[in-house]
VOTOR-716296 format. One line per 5 residues: number of its first residue (from 1); their letters; for each residue x negated, y negated, z negated of C-alpha. Coordinates in steps of 0.5 Angstrom, whole numbers, plus 2048, in hexadecimal, padded with zeros to 3 digits. Layout:
// VOTOR-716296
NUM = a = X:Y:Z | ...
// end
This chain:
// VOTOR-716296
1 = xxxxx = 800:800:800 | 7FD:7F9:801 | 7FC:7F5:7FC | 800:7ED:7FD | 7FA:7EA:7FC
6 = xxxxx = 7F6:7EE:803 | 7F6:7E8:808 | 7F9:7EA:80F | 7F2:7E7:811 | 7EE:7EB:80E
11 = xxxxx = 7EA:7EE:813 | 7E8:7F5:810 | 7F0:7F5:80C | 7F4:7FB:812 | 7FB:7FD:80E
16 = xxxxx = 7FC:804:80F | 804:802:810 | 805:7FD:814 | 7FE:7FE:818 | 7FC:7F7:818
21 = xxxxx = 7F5:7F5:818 | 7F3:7EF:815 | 7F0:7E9:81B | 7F3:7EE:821 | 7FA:7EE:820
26 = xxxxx = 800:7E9:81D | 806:7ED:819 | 80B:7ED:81D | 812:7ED:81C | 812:7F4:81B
31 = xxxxx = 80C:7F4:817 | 811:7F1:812 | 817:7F5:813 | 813:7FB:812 | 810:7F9:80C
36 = xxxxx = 816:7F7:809 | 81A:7FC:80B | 820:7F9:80F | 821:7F8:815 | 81D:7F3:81B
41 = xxxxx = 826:7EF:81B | 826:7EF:813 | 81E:7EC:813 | 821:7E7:819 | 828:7E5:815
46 = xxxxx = 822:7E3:80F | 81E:7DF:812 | 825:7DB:817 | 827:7DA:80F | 82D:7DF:810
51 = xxxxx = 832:7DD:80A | 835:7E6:80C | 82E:7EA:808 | 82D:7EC:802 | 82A:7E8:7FC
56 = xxxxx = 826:7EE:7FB | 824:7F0:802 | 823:7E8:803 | 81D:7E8:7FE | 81A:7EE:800
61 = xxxxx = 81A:7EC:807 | 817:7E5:805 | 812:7E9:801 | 80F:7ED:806 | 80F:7E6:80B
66 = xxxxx = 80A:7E3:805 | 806:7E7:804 | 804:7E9:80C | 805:7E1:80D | 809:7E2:812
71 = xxxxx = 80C:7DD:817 | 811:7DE:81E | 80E:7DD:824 | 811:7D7:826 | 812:7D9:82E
76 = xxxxx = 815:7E0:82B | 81A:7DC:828 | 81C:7D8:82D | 81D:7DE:832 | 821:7E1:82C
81 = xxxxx = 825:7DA:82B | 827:7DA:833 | 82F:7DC:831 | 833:7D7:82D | 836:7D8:826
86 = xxxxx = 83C:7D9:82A | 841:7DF:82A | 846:7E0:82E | 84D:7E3:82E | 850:7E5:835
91 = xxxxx = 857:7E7:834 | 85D:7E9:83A | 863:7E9:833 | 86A:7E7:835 | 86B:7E6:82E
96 = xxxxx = 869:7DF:82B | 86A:7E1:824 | 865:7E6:824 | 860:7E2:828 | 861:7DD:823
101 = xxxxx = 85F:7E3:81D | 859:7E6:820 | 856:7DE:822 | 856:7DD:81A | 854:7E3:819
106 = xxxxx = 84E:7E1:81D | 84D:7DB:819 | 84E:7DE:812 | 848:7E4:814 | 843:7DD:817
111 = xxxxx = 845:7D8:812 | 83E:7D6:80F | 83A:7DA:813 | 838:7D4:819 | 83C:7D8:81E
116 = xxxxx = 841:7D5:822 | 848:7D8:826 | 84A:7D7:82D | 84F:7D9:830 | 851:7DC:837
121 = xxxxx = 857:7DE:839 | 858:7E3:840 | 85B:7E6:845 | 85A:7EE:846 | 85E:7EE:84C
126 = xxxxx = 85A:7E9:850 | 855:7EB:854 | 850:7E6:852 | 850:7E9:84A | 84A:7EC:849
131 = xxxxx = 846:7E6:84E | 84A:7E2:849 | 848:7E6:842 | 840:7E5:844 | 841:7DE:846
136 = xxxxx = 844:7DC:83F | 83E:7E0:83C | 838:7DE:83F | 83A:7D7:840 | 83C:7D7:839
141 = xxxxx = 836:7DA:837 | 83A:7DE:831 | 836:7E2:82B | 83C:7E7:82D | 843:7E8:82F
146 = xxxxx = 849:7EB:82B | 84E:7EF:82F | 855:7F0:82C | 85B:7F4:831 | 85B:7F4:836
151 = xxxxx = 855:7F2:838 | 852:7F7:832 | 855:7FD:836 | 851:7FA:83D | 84C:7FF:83F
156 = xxxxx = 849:7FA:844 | 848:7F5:83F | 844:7F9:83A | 83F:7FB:840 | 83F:7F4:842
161 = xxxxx = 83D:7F2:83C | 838:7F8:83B | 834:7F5:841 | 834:7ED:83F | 831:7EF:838
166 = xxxxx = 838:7EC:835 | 83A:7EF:82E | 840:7F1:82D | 845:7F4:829 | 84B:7F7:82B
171 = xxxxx = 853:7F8:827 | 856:7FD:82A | 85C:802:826 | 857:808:828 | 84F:809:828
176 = xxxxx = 84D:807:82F | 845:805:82E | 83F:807:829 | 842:804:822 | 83C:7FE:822
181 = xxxxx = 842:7FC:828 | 848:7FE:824 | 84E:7FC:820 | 853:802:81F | 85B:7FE:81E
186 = xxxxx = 85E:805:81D | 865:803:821 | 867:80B:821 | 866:80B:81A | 86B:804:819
191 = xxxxx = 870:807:81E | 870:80E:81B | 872:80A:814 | 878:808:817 | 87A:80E:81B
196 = xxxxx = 87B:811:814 | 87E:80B:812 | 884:80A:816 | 884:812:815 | 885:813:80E
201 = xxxxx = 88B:80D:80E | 88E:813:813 | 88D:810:81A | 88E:814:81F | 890:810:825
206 = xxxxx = 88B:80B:826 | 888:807:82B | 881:804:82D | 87E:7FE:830 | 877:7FF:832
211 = xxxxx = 871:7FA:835 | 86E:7FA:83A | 86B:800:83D | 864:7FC:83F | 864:7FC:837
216 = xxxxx = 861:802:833 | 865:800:82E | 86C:802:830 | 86A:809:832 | 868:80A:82A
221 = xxxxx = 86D:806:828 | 872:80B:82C | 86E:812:82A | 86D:80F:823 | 875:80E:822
226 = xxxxx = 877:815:826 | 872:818:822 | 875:815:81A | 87C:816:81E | 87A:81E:81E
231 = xxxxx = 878:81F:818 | 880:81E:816 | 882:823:81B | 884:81C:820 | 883:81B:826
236 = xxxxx = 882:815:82B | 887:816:831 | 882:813:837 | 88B:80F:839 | 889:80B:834
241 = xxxxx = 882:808:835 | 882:802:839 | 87C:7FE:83B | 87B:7F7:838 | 874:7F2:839
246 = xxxxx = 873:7F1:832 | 877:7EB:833 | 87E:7E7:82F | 881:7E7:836 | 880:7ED:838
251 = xxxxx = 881:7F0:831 | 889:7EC:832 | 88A:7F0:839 | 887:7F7:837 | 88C:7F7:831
256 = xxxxx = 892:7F5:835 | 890:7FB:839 | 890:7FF:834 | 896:7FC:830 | 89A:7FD:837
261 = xxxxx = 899:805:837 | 89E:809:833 | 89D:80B:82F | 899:806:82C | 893:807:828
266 = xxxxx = 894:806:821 | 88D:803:820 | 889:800:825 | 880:800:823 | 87D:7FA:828
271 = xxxxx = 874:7FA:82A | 875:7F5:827 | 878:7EF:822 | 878:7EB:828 | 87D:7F0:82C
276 = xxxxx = 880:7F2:826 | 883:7EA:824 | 885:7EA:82B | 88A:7F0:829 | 88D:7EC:824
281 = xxxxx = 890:7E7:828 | 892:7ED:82D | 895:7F0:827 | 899:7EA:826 | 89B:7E9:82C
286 = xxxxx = 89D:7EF:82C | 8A1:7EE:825 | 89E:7F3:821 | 89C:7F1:819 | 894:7F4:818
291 = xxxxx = 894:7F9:813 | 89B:7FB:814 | 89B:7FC:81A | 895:7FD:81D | 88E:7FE:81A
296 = xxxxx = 889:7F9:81E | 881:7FA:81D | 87A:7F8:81F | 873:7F9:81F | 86D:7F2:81D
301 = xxxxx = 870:7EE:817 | 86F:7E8:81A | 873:7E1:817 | 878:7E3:81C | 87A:7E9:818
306 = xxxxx = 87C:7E5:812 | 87E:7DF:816 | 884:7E3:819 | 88B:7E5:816 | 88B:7EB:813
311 = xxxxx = 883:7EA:812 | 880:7F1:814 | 87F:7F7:812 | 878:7F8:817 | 870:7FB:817
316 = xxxxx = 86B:7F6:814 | 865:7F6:818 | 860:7F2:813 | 85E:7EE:81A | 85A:7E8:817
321 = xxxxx = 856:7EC:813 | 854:7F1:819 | 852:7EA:81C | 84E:7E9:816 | 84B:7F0:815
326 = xxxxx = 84A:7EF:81D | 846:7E8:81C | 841:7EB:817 | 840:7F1:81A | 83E:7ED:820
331 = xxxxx = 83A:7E8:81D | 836:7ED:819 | 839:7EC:812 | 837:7F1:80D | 83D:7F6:80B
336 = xxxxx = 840:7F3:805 | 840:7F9:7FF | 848:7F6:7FD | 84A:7F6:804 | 850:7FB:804
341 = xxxxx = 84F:802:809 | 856:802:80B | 856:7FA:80C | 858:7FC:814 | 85E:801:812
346 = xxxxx = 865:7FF:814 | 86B:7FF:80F | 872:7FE:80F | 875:7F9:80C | 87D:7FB:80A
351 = xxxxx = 882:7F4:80B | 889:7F2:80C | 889:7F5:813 | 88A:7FC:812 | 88F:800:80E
356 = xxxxx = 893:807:810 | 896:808:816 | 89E:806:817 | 8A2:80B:814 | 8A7:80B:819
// end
């Protein structure tokens, strides 16, 4: 082991661990990390004075900084600073409320951290999305990107990235990358939650409004609800299942449709709480009470749910905090030791809008 007090300078000194030899070589950032047991990022996050790394790795990171008098190569750290501190977040999402979410999210996960958010809102289906993505990217210059769905879900967006040496985390209801580029949401588990919902109220006539089918969301919402409908011996009778845009004006057509077959469902599941508030109105257009009359549900939690009358019975996805846990994720942040394992986990959330179906 060196003593502190061996110069690096000293011309007969060589350390055995790092193979530096005192006048023919200058430790180098991987000298350091070496030396103190982490890794060249952490060393790095130390001398950029990242508030996100540990008191005690800090110190001993400075420590061995110290005592080998290390100093970054100006010209090394210039190529390291080609990117700004800037992340991205590039969305396809027809529903405001969750890009409001996810954005504050995003802002609560680099708050205090030097890094700042821009957003850029896209088209999948235009034929200049991927030239537009590499566009913002570069020009930009950004640190990372996040990728919330469906933009997550795009294979050619992940490898665009891939090629630009672009950072990024994906958000998507299914693993799809390395768990370094992942945040898992767990839809199929909501939606099962409330298969066995509607299920244990005894619902056996139900309709389902899905999302979009370029979003990997409605097919595990749909086989997350079939599968939590099964265990109670229920099956969802595909006459009643309609396509929905994760929209409250394609929630309000869908649930007219669904309210017009006879018999009509007794209780309606919405992708979202979106389409589910356009059911609402479809069912008082209809003159049909909720509960009494029919059961109306929805997937997501956001403000609508409450804004509306009956407030809803719905799936919690915990949206801002995925944004967060995403930010932090990117940026390097170190994992919190209280940060709750299941802080990703959908729930459901029982309110005024669900109840028995009519007796009669």
């Amino acid at each position: 082991m060196t003593s502190p007090t061996t110069p690096l300078t000293d011309p007969d000194a060589a350390n055995p661990e790092t193979g530096l030899e005192g006048g023919r070589k200058r430790a180098t950032i991987n000298d350091i990390a070496r030396l103190a047991g982490v890794s060249k990022k952490t060393v790095s996050r130390v001398i950029n004075q990242s508030p996100f790394v540990r008191v005690e790795t800090r110190e001993r990171i400075e420590a061995v900084i110290a005592e080998w008098g290390y100093a970054p190569d100006p010209q090394a750290r210039g190529l390291a600073f080609r990117r700004s501190f800037l992340i991205g977040m590039i969305y396809d999402n027809p529903n405001p409320q969750y890009v409001v979410n996810m954005q504050l999210g995003l802002l609560d996960g680099i708050r205090g951290s030097g890094f700042e958010l821009v957003v850029h809102p896209c088209d999948r289906s235009s034929p200049t999305f991927l030239q537009d993505v590499r566009t913002f990217v570069e020009r930009q210059k950004l640190f990372g990107v996040v990728l919330p769905p469906s933009v997550s879900e795009d294979e050619r967006v992940a490898k665009l990235l891939r090629e630009i040496g672009c950072e990024y985390i994906r958000i998507a209801s299914v693993e799809l990358d390395k768990p370094e580029h992942m945040i898992v949401g767990h839809d199929r588990l909501g939606s099962a939650a409330m298969g066995e919902h509607l299920a244990a109220l005894g619902h056996a006539r139900i309709g389902f409004i899905s999302g979009l089918p370029s979003f990997r969301s409605s097919h595990e919402r749909r086989e997350g609800f079939e599968s939590g409908l099964a265990k109670s011996g229920v099956r969802l009778d595909p006459a009643y299942v309609v396509q929905g845009a994760y929209t409250f004006e394609s929630g309000l057509a869908c649930g007219e449709t669904l309210l017009a077959m006879d018999p009509r469902p007794t209780a309606i599941f919405a992708g979202n709480d979106e389409m589910a508030a356009g059911v609402l109105q479809a069912a008082r257009r209809a003159g049909l009470q909720v509960p009494a009359d029919l059961t109306v549900v929805g997937f997501d939690d956001f403000q609508i749910a409450q804004a509306v009358w009956p407030p809803l019975t719905t799936i919690h996805i915990p949206t801002r905090e995925v944004g967060r846990i995403a930010a932090e994720k990117l940026i390097g942040v170190e994992a919190r030791e209280t940060r709750d394992p299941g802080a990703t986990i959908p729930y459901l959330v029982v309110r005024e809008s669900s109840g028995p179906p009519p007796s009669v």
